[in-house]
VOBA-1610 file (N, C-alpha, C; in pm, whole numbers, padded with zeros to 5 digits, always signed):
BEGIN
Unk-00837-00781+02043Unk-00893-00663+01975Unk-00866-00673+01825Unk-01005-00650+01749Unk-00950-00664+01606Unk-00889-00529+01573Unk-00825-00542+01448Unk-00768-00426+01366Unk-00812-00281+01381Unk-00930-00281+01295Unk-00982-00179+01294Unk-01095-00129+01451Unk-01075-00206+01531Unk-01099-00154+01647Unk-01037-00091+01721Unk-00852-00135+01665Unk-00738-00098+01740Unk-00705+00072+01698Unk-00776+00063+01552Unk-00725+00187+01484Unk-00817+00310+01527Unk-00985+00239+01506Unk-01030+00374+01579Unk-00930+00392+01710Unk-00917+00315+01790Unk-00843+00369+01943Unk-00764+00444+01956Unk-00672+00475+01841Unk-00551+00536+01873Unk-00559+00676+01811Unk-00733+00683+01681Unk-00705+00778+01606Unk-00750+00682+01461Unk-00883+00711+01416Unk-00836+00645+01286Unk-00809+00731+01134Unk-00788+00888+01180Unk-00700+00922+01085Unk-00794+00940+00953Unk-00751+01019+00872Unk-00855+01083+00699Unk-00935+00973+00667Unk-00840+00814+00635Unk-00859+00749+00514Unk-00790+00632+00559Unk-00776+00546+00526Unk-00715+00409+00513Unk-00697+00328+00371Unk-00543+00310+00335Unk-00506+00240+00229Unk-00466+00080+00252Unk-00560+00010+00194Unk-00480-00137+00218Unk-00359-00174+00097Unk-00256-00217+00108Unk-00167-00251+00046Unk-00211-00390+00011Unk-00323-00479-00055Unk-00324-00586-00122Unk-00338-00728-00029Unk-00379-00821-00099Unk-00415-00965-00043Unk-00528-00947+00105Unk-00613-00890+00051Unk-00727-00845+00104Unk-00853-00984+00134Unk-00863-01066+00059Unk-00937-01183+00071Unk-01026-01214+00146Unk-01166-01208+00116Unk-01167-01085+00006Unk-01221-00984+00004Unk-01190-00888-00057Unk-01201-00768-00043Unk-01346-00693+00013Unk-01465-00792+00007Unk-01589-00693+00025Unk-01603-00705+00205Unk-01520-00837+00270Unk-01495-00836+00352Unk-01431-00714+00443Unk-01343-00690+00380Unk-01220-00556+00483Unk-01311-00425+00427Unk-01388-00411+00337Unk-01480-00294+00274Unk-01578-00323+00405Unk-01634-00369+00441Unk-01738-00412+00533Unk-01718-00379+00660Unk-01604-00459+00705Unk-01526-00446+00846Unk-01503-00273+00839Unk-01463-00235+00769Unk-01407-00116+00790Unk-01520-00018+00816Unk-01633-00004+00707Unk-01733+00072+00717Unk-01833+00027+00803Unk-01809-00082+00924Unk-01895-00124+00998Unk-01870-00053+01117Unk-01705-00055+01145Unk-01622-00015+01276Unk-01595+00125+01239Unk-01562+00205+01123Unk-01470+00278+01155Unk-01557+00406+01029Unk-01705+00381+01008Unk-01804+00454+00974Unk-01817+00396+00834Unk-01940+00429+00772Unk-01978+00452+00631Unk-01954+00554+00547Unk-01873+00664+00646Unk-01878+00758+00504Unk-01653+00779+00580Unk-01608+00644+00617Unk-01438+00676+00622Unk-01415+00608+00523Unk-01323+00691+00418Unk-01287+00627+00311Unk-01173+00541+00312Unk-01172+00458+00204Unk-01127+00313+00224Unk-01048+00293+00101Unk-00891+00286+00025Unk-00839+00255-00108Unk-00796+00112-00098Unk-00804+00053-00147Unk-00783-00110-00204Unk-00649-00096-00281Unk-00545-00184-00262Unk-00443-00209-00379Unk-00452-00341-00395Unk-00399-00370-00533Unk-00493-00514-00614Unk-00303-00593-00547Unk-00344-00703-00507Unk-00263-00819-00473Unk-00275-00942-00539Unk-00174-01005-00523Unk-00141-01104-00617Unk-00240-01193-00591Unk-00302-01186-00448Unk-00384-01270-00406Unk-00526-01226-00508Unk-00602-01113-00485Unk-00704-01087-00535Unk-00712-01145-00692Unk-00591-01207-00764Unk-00613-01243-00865Unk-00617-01406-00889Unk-00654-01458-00742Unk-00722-01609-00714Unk-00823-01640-00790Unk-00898-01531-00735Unk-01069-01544-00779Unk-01110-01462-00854Unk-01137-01477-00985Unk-01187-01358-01036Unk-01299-01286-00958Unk-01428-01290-00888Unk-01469-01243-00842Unk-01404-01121-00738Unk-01337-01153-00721Unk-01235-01044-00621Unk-01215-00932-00752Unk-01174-00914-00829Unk-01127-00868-00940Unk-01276-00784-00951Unk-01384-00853-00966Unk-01485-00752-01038Unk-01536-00719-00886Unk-01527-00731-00815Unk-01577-00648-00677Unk-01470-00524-00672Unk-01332-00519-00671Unk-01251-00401-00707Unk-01295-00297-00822Unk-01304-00396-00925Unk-01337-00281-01031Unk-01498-00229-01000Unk-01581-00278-00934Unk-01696-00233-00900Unk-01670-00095-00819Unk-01547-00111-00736Unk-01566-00022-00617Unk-01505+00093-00696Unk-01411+00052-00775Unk-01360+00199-00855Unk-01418+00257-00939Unk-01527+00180-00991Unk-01590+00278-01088Unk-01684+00376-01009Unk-01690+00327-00870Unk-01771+00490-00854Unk-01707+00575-00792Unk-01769+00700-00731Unk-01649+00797-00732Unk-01543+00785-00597Unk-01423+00763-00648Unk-01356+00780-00555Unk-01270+00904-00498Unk-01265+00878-00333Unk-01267+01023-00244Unk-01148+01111-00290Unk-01158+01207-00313Unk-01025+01281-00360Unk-00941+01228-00475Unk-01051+01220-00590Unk-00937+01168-00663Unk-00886+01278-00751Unk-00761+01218-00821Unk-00678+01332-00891Unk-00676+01249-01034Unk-00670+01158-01071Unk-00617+01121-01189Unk-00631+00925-01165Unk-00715+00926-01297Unk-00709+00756-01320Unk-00591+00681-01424Unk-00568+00534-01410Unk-00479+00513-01458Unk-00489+00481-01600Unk-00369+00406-01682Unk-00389+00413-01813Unk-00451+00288-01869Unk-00508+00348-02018Unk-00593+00219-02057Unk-00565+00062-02024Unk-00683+00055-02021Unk-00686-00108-01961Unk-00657-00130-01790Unk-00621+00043-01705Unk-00557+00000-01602Unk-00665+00104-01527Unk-00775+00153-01564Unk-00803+00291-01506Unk-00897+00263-01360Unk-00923+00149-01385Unk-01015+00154-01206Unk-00969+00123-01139Unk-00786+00054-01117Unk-00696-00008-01040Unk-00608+00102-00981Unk-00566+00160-01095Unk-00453+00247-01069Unk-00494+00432-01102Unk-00451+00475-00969Unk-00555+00596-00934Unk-00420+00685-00870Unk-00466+00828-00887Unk-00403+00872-00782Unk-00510+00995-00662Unk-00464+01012-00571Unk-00561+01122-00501Unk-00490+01241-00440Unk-00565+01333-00378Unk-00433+01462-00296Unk-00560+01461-00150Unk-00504+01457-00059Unk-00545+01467+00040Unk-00462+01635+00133Unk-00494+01699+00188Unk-00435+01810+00253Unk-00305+01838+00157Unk-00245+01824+00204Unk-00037+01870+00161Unk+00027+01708+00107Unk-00083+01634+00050Unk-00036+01444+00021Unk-00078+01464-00110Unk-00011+01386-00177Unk-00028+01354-00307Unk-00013+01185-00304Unk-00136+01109-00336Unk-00119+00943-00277Unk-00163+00873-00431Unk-00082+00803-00451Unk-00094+00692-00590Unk-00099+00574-00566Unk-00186+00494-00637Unk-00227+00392-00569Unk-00173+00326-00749Unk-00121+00192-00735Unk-00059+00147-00855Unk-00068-00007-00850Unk-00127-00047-00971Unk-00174-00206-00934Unk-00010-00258-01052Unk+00035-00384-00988Unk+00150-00370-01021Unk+00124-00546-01154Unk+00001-00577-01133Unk-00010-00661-01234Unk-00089-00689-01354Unk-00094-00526-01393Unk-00106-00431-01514Unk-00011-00472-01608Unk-00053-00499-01690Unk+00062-00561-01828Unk+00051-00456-01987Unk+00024-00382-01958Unk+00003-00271-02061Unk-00097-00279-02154Unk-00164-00379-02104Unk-00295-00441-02176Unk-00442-00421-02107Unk-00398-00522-01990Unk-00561-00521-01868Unk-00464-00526-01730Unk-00541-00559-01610Unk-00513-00584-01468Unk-00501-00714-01419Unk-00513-00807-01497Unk-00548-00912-01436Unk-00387-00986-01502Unk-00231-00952-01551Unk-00164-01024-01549Unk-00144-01080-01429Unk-00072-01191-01453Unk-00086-01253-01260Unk+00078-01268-01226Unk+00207-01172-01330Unk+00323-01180-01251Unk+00329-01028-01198Unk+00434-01014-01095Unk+00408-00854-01022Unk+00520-00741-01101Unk+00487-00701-01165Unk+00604-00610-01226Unk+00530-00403-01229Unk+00635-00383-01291Unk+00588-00222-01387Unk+00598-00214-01471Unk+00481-00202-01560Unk+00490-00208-01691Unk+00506-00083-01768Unk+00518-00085-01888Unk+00589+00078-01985Unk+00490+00171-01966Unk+00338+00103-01979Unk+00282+00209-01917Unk+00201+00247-01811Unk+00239+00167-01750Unk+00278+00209-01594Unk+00304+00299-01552Unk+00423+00290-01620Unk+00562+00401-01572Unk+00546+00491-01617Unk+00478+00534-01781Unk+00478+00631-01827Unk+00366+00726-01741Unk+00245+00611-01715Unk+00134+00700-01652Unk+00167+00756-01520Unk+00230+00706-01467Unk+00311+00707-01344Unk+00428+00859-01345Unk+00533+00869-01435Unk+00618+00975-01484Unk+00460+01116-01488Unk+00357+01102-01585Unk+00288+01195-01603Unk+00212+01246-01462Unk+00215+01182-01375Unk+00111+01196-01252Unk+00200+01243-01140Unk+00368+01195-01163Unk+00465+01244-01048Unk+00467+01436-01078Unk+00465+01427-01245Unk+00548+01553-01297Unk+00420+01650-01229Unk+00308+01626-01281Unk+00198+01711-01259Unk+00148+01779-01112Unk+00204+01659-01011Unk+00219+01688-00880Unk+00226+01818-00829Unk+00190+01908-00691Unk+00281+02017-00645Unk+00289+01988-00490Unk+00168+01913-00452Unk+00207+01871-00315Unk+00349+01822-00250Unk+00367+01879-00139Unk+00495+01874-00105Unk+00540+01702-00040Unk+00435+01655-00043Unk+00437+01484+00008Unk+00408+01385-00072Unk+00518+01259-00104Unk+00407+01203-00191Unk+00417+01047-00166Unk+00337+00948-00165Unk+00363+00819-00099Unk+00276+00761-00235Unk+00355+00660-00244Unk+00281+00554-00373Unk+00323+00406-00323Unk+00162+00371-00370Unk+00142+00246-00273Unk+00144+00140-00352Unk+00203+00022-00352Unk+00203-00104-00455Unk+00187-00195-00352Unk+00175-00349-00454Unk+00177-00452-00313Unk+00292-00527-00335Unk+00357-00570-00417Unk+00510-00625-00392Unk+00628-00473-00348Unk+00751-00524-00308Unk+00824-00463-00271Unk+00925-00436-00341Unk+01028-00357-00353Unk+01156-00378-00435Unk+01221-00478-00387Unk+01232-00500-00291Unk+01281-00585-00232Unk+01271-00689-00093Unk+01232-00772-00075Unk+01224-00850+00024Unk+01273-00839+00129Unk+01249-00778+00270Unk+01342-00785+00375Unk+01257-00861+00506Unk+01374-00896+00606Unk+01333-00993+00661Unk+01222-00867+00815Unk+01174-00902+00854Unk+01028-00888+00966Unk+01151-00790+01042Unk+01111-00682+01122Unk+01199-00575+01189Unk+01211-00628+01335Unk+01088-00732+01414Unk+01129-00774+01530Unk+01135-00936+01538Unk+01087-01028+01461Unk+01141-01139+01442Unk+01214-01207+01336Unk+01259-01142+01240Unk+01350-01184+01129Unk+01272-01251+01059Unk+01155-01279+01028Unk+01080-01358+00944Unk+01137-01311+00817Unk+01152-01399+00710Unk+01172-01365+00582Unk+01116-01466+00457Unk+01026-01348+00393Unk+00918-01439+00292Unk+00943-01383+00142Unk+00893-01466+00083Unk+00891-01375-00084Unk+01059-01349-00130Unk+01186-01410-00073Unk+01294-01355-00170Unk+01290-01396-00291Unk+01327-01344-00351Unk+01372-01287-00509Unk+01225-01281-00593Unk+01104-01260-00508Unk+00977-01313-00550Unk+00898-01196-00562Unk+00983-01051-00595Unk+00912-00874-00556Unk+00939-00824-00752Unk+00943-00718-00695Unk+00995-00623-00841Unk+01130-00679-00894Unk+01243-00685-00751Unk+01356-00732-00781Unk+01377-00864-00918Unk+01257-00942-00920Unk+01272-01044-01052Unk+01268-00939-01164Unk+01257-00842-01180Unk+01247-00770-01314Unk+01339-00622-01310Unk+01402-00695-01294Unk+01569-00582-01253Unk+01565-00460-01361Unk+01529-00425-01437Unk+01581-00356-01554Unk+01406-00247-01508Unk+01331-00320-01513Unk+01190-00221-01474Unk+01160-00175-01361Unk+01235-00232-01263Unk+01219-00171-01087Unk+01347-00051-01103Unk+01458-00097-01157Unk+01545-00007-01131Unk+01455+00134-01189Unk+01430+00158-01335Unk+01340+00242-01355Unk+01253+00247-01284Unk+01161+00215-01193Unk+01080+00262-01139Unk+01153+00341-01015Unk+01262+00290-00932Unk+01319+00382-00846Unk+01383+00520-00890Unk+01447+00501-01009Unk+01466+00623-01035Unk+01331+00731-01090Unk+01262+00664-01129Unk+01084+00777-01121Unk+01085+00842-00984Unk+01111+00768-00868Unk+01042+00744-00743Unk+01159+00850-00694Unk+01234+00832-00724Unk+01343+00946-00687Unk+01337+01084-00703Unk+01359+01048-00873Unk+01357+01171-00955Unk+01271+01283-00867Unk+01149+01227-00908Unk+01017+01311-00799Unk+00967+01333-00665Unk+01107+01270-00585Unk+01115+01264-00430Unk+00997+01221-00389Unk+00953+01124-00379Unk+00868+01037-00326Unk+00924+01032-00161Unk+00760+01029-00105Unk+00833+01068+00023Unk+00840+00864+00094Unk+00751+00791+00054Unk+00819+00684+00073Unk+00718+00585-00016Unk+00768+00458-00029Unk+00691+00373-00138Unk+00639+00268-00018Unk+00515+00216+00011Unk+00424+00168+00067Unk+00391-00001+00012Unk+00397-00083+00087Unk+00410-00252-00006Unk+00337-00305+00100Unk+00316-00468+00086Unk+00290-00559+00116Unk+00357-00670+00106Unk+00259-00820+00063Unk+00311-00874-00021Unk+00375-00987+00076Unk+00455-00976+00180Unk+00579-01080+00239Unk+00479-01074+00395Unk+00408-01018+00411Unk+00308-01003+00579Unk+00428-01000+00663Unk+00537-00948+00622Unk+00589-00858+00756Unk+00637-00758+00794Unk+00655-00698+00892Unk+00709-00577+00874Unk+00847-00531+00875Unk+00848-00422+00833Unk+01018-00372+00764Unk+00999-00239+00695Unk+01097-00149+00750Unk+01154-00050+00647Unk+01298+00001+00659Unk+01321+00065+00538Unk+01450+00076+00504Unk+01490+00163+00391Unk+01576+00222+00409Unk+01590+00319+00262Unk+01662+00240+00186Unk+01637+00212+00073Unk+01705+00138-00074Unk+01757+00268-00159Unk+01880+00264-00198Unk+01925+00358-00281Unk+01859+00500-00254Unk+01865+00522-00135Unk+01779+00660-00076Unk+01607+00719-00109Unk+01573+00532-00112Unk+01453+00586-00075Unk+01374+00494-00001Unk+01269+00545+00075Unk+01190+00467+00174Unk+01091+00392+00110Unk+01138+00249+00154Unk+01069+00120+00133Unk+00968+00089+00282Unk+00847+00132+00285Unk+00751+00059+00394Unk+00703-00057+00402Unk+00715-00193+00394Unk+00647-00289+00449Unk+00542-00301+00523Unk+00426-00299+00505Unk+00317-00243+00607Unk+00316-00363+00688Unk+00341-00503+00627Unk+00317-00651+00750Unk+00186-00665+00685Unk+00103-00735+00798Unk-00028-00782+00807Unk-00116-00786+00881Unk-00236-00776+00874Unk-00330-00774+00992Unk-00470-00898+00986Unk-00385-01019+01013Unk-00466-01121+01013Unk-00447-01214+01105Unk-00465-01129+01224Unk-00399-01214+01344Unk-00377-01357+01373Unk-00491-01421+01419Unk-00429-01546+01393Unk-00399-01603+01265Unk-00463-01580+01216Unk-00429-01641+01080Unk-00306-01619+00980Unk-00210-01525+01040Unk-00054-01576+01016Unk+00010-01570+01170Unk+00054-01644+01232Unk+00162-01625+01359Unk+00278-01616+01304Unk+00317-01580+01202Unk+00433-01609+01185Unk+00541-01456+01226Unk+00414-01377+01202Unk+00503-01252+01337Unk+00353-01165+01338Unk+00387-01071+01368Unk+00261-00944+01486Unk+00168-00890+01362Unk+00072-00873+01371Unk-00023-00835+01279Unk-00023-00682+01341Unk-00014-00571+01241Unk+00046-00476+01229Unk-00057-00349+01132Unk-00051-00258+01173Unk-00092-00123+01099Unk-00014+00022+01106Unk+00012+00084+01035Unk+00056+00224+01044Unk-00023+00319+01033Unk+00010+00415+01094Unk-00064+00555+01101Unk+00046+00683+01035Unk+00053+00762+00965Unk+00123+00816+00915Unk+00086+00992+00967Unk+00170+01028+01016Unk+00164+01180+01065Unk+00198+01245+00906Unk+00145+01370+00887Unk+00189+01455+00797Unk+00185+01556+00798Unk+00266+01647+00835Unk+00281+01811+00914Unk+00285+01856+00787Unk+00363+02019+00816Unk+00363+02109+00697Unk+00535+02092+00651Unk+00632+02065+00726Unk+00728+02016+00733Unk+00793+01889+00732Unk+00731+01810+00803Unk+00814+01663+00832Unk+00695+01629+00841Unk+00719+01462+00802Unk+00613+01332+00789Unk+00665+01229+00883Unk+00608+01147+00935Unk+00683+00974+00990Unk+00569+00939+00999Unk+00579+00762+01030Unk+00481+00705+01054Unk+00546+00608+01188Unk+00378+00585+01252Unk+00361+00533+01377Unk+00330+00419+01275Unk+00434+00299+01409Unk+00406+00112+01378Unk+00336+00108+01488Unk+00171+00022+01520Unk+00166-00009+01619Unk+00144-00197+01579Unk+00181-00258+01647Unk+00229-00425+01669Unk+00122-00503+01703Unk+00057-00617+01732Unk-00026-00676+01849Unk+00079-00742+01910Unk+00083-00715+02091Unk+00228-00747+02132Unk+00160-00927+02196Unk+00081-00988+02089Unk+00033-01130+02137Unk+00044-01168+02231Unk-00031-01093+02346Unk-00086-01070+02464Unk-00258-01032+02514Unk-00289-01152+02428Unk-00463-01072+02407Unk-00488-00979+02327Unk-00402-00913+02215Unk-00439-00892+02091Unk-00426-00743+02120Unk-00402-00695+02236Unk-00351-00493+02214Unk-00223-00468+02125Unk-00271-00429+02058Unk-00161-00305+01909Unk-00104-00208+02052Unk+00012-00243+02024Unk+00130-00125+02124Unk+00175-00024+01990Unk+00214+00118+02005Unk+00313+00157+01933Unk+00447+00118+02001Unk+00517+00062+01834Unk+00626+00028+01897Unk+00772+00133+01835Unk+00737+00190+01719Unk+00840+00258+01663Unk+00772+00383+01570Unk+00834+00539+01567Unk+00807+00639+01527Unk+00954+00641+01415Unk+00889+00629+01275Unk+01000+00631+01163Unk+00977+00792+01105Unk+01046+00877+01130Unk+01103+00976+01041Unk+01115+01006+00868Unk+01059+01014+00797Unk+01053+00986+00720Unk+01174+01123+00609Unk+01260+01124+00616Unk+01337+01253+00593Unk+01452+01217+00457
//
């Protein structure tokens, strides 16, 4: 069963955010609005990968310049069709391309840049929604796969730029972020870092990584409490099991 076949099944939920290395992208735009309708909206985060081909690059910025669903606020010069934020019900969702160099989108190392952060500080403060998840595609930190220990990408996240991640966690704090959303390493993992929630979303390219379960989340969001559902492919003919309900508190 592919992905997004698995997802209508269980529920496919407002919207769907991909966390990056999409390859390429008009592809998973396609798949998605083929299976899971033409009018379910779809956010892209720019990956290290998408900056292979430039063509990947101007198919993104194509898709952002038109209007996107619920939006709240675009990002800062040189960064505005990448980096977005939206409010969905009681969510406040930021989408942040992390190889923004305070110039254009297309630097090709993964960091946060000054104004990044600044646009980023202005979009937390302005907030009132009581939820808020911001999505990048590297991680703070590298951790190894939650059911086979796979471990990819060390020292190869934000963590290379110690002095600008640490600032970015304390943004992420400051404004109680209800958890930060990555890619980047295709496996899955979460964990609170300095008290806050790091998601690993994994990957969903079944065969085409074995190197552990091709993976999606579904994220509950009450009026009170949030968690998100992992469901796995338990590589058994390709059924997504839920395998773990994370709390997000």
């Amino acid at each position: 069963m592919g992905t997004c076949e698995a997802i209508e099944e269980v529920g496919k939920g407002a919207f769907m955010v991909s966390p990056g290395d999409l390859r390429p992208p008009q592809d998973v735009y396609n798949t998605v609005k083929k299976v899971l309708g033409d009018d379910y909206p779809w956010y892209p985060v720019v990956g290290n990968h998408e900056l292979d081909k430039p063509e990947y690059m101007v198919w993104l910025r194509e898709w952002a310049s038109k209007d996107i669903p619920y939006l709240v606020r675009r990002g800062p010069k040189g960064g505005k069709e990448l980096v977005y934020s939206f409010d969905y019900q009681n969510a406040h969702l930021v989408v942040i391309n992390q190889y923004y160099d305070d110039n254009s989108d297309k630097y090709t190392g993964g960091d946060i840049a000054e104004s990044l952060s600044r646009w980023l500080e202005e979009d937390l403060a302005a907030n009132e929604k009581p939820f808020v998840f911001v999505f990048g595609h590297e991680p703070l930190v590298s951790l190894p796969d939650c059911d086979n220990g796979r471990h990819r990408h060390k020292g190869d996240n934000l963590d290379a730029h110690p002095e600008n991640s640490h600032r970015f966690q304390q943004l992420l704090r400051k404004h109680e972020v209800t958890a930060y959303v990555c890619g980047h390493t295709h496996n899955f993992s979460y964990a609170k870092i300095n008290g806050l929630w790091q998601i690993d979303s994994g990957h969903a390219r079944g065969m085409g990584d074995k190197g552990a379960p091709s993976t999606f989340l579904k994220f509950q969001v009450g009026k009170e409490n949030c968690w998100a559902e992992v469901y796995r492919d338990d590589s058994k003919g390709g059924a997504y099991i839920l395998t773990r309900r994370i709390l997000l508190d």
